[in-house]
C-alpha positions, 0 to 999 in steps of 0.5 A: 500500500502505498504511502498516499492511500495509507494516508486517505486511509488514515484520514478516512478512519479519523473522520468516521471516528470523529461522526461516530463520537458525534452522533453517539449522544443523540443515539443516546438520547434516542436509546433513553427515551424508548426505554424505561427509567429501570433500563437506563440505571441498568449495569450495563447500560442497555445500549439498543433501542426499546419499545417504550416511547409510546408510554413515554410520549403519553408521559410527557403530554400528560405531564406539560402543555408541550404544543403551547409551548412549543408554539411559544418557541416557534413564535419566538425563535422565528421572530427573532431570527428574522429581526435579526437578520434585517437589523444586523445586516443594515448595521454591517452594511453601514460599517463595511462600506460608510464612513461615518463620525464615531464608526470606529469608536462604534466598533470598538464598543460593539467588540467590546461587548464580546467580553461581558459576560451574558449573566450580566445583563439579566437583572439590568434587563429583567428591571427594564422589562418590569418598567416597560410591562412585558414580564410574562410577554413574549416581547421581552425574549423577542425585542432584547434579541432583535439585534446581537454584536456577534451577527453584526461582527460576522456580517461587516466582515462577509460585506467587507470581503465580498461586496466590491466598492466598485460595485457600490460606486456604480450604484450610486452613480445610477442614482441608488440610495442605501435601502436600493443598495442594501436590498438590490445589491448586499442581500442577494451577494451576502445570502450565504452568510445570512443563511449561517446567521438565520441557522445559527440565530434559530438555534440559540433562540430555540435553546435559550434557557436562562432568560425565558425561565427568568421573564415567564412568570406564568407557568403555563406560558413558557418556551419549549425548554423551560418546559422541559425543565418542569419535568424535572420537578413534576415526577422527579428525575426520570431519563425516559421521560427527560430525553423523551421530551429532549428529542421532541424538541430536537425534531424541529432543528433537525428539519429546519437544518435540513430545510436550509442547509442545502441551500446554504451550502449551494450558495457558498458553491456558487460563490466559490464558483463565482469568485 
């Protein structure tokens, strides 16, 4: 065997190596929630599919109001996503390609907030929510979230790199005024980076945990994973049950991966190709 296919081999051995390491907790999970409670603490672990998730899956209903607040997610993650896109995409168009007084003392400000630390934020924030009246309102998880540093960060860097002056210039020339340029120019060039940002933005809003479980007061109206959290505390720790509801609320990332992926990384091709 020669040394380059010992080298493919090699390769090939790491990276199915490194799937497999991947996807063994969301095996796991899968593996507890169609199994019981007694199987799980089992020595040794019982490592093959069981036939409980029926009864586990009457639990987790039975146990929580999963649709309400699985539609409280949707809501939420959606709305934020969107919001985002837009606001930080005007932010970075603004600061890769205008100068203007203050952008880059408005920069350094903006990169700066990198280093603060998310927990900070939460009784400033909880505060502000009580005086404008949104605690127990999904508003408070939407609006706070409506813009973020690490999107703006991102998208001023894609914006400087792939969108040519020369292109603007000639924009402007034509007689094109910013919202022309932003919608008929920088959205169409930056499509795989909003992509990036939409399922990265979808994500986080969907696991966010801290800040709902602070801003929801009212039990009964809760996003997916405070939810999940409440079957802790209704029937003790049960795994089954746990993970049952766990791999409920992954389905939907799973298909919205799965929606938007492909034409993700159909248009980072197609820039390549391009470029």
């Amino acid at each position: 065997m020669t040394t380059r296919r010992l080298r493919g081999l090699l390769l090939h051995v790491v990276l199915a190596g490194g799937t497999i390491l991947a996807l063994f907790p969301f095996y796991w999970m899968v593996v507890m929630a169609t199994n019981t409670n007694a199987d799980i603490y089992r020595f040794p672990p019982k490592l093959t599919f069981g036939s409980q998730l029926p009864a586990n899956l009457r639990n987790v209903f039975d146990s929580i109001d999963f649709f309400g607040s699985l539609l409280n997610t949707v809501i939420v993650a959606s709305a934020t996503t969107l919001l985002v896109l837009f606001f930080d995409s005007l932010a970075a168009f603004a600061f890769a390609k205008f100068d203007f007084p203050g952008r880059k003392v408005l920069f350094g400000v903006l990169i700066g907030t990198f280093f603060l630390p998310v927990g900070l934020a939460i009784i400033p924030g909880f505060v502000i929510m009580v005086e404008l009246g949104w605690v127990g309102s999904l508003k408070a998880l939407v609006v706070p979230a409506a813009a973020n540093a690490f999107g703006i960060f991102f998208l001023r860097q894609y914006i400087h790199n792939a969108v040519p002056d020369s292109v603007l210039d000639a924009a402007r020339l034509d007689g094109a005024g910013f919202f022309r340029q932003y919608f008929s120019l920088i959205v169409p060039i930056v499509r795989p980076g909003l992509a990036f940002l939409g399922i990265y933005t979808f994500i986080a809003s969907w696991n966010d945990f801290i800040w709902p479980l602070v801003v929801l007061v009212n039990p009964d109206q809760v996003t997916l994973q405070v939810a999940l959290q409440q079957l802790n505390s209704v029937h003790g720790l049960d795994y089954s049950r746990v993970m049952t509801g766990a791999l409920l609320s992954v389905i939907p990332l799973i298909a919205v991966f799965l929606l938007f992926a492909r034409n993700f990384v159909s248009d980072l091709a197609k820039g390549a190709v391009r470029e």
